[in-house]
C-alpha positions as CSV (number, residue, x, y, z in Angstrom):
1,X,5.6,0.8,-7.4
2,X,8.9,-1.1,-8.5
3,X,12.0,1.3,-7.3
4,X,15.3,0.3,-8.0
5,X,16.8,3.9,-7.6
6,X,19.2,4.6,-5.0
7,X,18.6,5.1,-1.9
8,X,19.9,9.0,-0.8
9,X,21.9,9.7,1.8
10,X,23.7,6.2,1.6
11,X,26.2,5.8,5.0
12,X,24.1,7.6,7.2
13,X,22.4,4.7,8.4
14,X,22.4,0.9,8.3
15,X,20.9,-1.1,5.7
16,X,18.1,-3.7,6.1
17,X,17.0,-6.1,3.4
18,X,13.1,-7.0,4.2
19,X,12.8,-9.9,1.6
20,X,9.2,-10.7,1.9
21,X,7.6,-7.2,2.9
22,X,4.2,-8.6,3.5
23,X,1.9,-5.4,4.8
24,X,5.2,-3.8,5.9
25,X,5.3,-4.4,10.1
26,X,8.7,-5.1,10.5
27,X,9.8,-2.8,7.7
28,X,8.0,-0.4,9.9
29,X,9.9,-1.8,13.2
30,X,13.4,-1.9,11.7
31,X,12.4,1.9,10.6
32,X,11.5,2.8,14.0
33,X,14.9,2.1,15.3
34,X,16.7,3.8,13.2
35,X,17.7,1.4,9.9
36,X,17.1,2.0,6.4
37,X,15.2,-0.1,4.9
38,X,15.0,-2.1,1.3
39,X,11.7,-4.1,0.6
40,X,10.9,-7.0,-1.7
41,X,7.0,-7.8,-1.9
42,X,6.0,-9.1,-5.7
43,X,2.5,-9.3,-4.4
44,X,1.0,-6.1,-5.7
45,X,-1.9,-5.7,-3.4
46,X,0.6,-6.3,-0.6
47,X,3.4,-3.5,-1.7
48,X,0.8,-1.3,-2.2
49,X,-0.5,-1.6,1.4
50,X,2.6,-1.5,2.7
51,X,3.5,1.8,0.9
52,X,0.5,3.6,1.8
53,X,1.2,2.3,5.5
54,X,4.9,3.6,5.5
55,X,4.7,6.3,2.7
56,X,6.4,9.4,4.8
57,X,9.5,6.6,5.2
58,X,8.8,6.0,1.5
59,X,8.7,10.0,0.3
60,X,12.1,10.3,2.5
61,X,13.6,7.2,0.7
62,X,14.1,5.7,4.1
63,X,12.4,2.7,2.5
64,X,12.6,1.4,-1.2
65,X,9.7,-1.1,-1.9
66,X,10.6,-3.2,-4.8
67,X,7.5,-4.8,-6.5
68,X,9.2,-8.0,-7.9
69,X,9.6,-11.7,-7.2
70,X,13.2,-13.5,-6.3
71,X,14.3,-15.2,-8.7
72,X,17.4,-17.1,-10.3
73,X,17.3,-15.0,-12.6
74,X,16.9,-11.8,-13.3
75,X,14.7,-9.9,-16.4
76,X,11.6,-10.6,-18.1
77,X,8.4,-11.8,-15.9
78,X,7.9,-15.2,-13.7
79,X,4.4,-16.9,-13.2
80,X,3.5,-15.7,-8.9
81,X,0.2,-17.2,-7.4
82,X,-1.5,-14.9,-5.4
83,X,-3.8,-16.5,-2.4
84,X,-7.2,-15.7,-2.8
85,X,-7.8,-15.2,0.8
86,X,-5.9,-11.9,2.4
87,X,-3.7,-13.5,4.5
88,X,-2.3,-16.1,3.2
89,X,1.2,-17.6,1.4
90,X,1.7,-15.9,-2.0
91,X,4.5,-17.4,-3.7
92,X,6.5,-18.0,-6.5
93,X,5.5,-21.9,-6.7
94,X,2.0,-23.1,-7.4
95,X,2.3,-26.1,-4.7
96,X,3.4,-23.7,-1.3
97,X,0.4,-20.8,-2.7
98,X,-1.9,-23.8,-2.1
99,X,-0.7,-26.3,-0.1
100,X,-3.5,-26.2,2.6
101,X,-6.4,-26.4,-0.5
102,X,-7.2,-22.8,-1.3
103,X,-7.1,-21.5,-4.5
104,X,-4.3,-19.2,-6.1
105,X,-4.6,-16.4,-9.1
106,X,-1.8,-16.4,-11.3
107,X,-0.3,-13.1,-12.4
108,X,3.3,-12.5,-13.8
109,X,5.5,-10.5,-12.0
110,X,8.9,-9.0,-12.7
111,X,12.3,-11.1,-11.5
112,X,15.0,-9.7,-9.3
113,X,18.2,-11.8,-7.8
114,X,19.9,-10.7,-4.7
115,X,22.5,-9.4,-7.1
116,X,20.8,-7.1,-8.8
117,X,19.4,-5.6,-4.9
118,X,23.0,-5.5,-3.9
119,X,24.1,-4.2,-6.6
120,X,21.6,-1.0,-6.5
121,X,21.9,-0.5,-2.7
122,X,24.7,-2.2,-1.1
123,X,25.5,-5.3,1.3
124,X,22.9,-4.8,3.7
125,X,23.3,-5.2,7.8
126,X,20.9,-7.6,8.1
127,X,18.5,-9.7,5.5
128,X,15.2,-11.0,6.6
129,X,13.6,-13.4,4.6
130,X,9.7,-15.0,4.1
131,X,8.8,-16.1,0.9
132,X,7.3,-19.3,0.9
133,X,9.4,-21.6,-0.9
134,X,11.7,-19.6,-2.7
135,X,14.1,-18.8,0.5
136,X,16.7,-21.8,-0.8
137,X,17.1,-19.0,-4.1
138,X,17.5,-16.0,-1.6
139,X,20.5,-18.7,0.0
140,X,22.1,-19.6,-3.0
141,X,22.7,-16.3,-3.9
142,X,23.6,-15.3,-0.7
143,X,26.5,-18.2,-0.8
144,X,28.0,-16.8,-4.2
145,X,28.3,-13.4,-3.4
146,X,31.3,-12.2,-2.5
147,X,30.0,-10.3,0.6
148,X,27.5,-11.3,2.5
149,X,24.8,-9.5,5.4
150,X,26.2,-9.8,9.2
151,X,23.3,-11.1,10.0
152,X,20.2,-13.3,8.5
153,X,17.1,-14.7,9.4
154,X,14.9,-17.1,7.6
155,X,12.4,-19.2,7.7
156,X,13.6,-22.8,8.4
157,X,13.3,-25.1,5.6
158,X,14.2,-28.9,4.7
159,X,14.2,-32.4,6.6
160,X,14.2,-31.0,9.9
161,X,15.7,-27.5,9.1
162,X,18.9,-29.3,7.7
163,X,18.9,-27.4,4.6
164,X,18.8,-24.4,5.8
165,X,21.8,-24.8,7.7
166,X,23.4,-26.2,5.4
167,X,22.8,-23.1,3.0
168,X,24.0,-20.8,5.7
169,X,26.9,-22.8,6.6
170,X,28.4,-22.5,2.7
171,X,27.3,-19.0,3.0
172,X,30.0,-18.5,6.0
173,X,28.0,-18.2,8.5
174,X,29.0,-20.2,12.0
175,X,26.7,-19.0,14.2
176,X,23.2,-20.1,14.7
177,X,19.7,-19.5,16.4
178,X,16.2,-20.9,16.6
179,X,13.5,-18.4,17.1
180,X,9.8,-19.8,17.7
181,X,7.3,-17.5,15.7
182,X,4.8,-18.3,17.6
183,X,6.1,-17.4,21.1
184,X,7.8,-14.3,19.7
185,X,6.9,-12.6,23.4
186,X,9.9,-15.2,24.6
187,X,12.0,-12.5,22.9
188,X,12.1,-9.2,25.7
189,X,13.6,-6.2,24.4
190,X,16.8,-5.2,25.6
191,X,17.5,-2.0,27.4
192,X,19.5,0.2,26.7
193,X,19.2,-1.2,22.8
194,X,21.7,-3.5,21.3
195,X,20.2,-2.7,17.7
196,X,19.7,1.1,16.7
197,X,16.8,3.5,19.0
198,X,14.9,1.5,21.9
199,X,11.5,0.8,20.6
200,X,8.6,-0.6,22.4
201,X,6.8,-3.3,20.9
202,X,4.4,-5.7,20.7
203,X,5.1,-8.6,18.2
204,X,2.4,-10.1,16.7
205,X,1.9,-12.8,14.2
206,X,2.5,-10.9,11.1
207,X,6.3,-10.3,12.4
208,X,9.5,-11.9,12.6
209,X,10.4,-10.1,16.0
210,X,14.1,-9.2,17.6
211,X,17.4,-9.6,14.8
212,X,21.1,-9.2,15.0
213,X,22.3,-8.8,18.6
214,X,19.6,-8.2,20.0
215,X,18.4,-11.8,20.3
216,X,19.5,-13.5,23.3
217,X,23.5,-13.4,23.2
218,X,24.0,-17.0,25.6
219,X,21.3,-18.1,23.0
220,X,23.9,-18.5,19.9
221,X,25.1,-21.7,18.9
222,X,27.1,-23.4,16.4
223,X,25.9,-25.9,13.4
224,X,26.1,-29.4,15.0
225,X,24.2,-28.1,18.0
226,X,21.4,-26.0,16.2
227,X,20.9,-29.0,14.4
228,X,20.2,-30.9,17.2
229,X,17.9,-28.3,18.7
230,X,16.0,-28.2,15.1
231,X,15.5,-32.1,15.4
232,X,14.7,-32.1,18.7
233,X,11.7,-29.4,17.9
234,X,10.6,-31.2,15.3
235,X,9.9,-34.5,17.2
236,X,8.2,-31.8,20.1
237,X,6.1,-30.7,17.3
238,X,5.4,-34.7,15.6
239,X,4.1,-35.7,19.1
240,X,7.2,-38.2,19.1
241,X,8.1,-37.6,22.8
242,X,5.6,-38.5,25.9
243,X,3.5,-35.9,26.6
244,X,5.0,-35.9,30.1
245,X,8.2,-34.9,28.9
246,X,6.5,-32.1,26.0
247,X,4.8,-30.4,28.9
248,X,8.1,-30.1,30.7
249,X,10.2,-28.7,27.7
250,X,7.4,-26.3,27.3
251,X,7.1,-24.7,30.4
252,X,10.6,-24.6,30.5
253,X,11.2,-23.3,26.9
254,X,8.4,-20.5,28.4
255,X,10.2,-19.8,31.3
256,X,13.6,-19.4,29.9
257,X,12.9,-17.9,26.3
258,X,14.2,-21.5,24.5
259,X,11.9,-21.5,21.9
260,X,12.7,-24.2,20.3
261,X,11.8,-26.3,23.3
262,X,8.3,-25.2,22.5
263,X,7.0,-28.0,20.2
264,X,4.6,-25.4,18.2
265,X,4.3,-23.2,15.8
266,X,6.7,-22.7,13.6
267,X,10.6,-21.5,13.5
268,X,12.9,-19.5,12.0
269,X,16.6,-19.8,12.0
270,X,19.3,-16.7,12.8
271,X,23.0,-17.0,11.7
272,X,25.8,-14.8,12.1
273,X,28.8,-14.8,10.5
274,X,32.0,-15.9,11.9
């Protein structure tokens, strides 16, 4: 299952990282609209799913799944705890597999770094990533390369999202925006596409949604402010405004696709570079 061959045909079409493959959904979205697309899932049950889901994309080497974990460091195996329930967060670190109580099977699992993914198939277009825990590694790696992916997306991390802005900011990047998972319908699809083919979709929980520039363009922001919006989402979410005031935000978060005025859920960040 692990593939660190080239991928043909190399030019023809933009590159997508999918770090955090899961069953493969927005692998199979960014494939719909046109992108190539390189996958990292060190779940094994999960890659092989996602392979047997996307495997004409896969026999066409449209899409590379890599069975390994992110690591610092690259060779030899690293412990990965595998939820016991289907759904849940596999990860690289004991504590996130089982922070709400269910139990984990260890297994070992292969390391990869970003360099070693770059390396094989090139600075990609856009990098996604949702690994529970370990998206500081993907970062830090990020920040030391000497190129970097236009675009990212991760799931926000630290005191109030602080540290992963402050990741992406010594990466380069200076511009910045909050996407609510859990509202992901906030997020209409442009027409005519700003991203590769026009492709009508549904996103559902399992998905990280729109990327790149087609997210909202007004919706971009710089550091200081998307750390206030961060903050300000999290004190939505702690129940540390009046409820007068919540309700508001949130129908107007709903009614202008300002997710992060939506005190629920949970968020990921978007940055750009400069």
């Amino acid at each position: 299952m692990t593939d660190m061959t080239a991928m043909p045909g190399a030019g023809e079409a933009k590159t997508i990282f999918d770090i955090g493959l899961h069953e493969g959904c927005d692998a199979e979205f960014y494939l719909k609209k046109g992108f190539r697309v390189v996958a990292l899932e060190a779940n094994p049950q999960l890659a092989a799913v996602a392979m047997s889901r996307l495997r004409n994309d896969v026999e066409t080497g449209r899409l590379v799944v890599v069975n390994k974990a992110l690591a610092s460091q690259s060779g030899g195996s690293i412990p990965f705890y595998i939820r016991t329930d289907k759904d849940g967060w596999s990860s690289i670190y004991r504590n996130s597999a089982e922070r709400d109580g269910q139990a984990s099977t260890r297994v070992d699992i292969e390391a990869v770094t970003m360099g070693d993914l770059v390396a094989r198939y090139g600075v990609p277009y856009f990098l996604k990533c949702d690994i529970e825990g370990a998206e500081p590694i993907v970062l830090t790696q990020i920040a030391e390369a000497p190129e970097r992916p236009r675009f990212v997306s991760v799931e926000c991390f630290g005191e109030h999202g602080g540290e992963a802005v402050d990741l992406l900011v010594k990466a380069g990047y200076a511009h910045f925006q909050i996407v609510n998972q859990s509202y992901l319908a906030l997020n209409k699809l442009p027409y005519p596409p700003r991203e590769g083919a026009y492709v009508p979709m549904t996103f559902h929980g399992k998905m990280s949604g729109l990327f790149g520039e087609e997210l909202e363009p007004a919706f971009w922001v710089g550091q200081d402010e998307v750390r206030r919006q961060l903050a300000g989402w999290h004190k939505l979410k702690a129940e540390e405004i009046d409820p007068v005031r919540r309700f508001l935000f949130r129908r107007y978060g709903k009614l202008t696709g300002r997710g992060w005025l939506i005190g629920r859920g949970w968020v990921d960040v978007h940055a750009r570079l400069a």
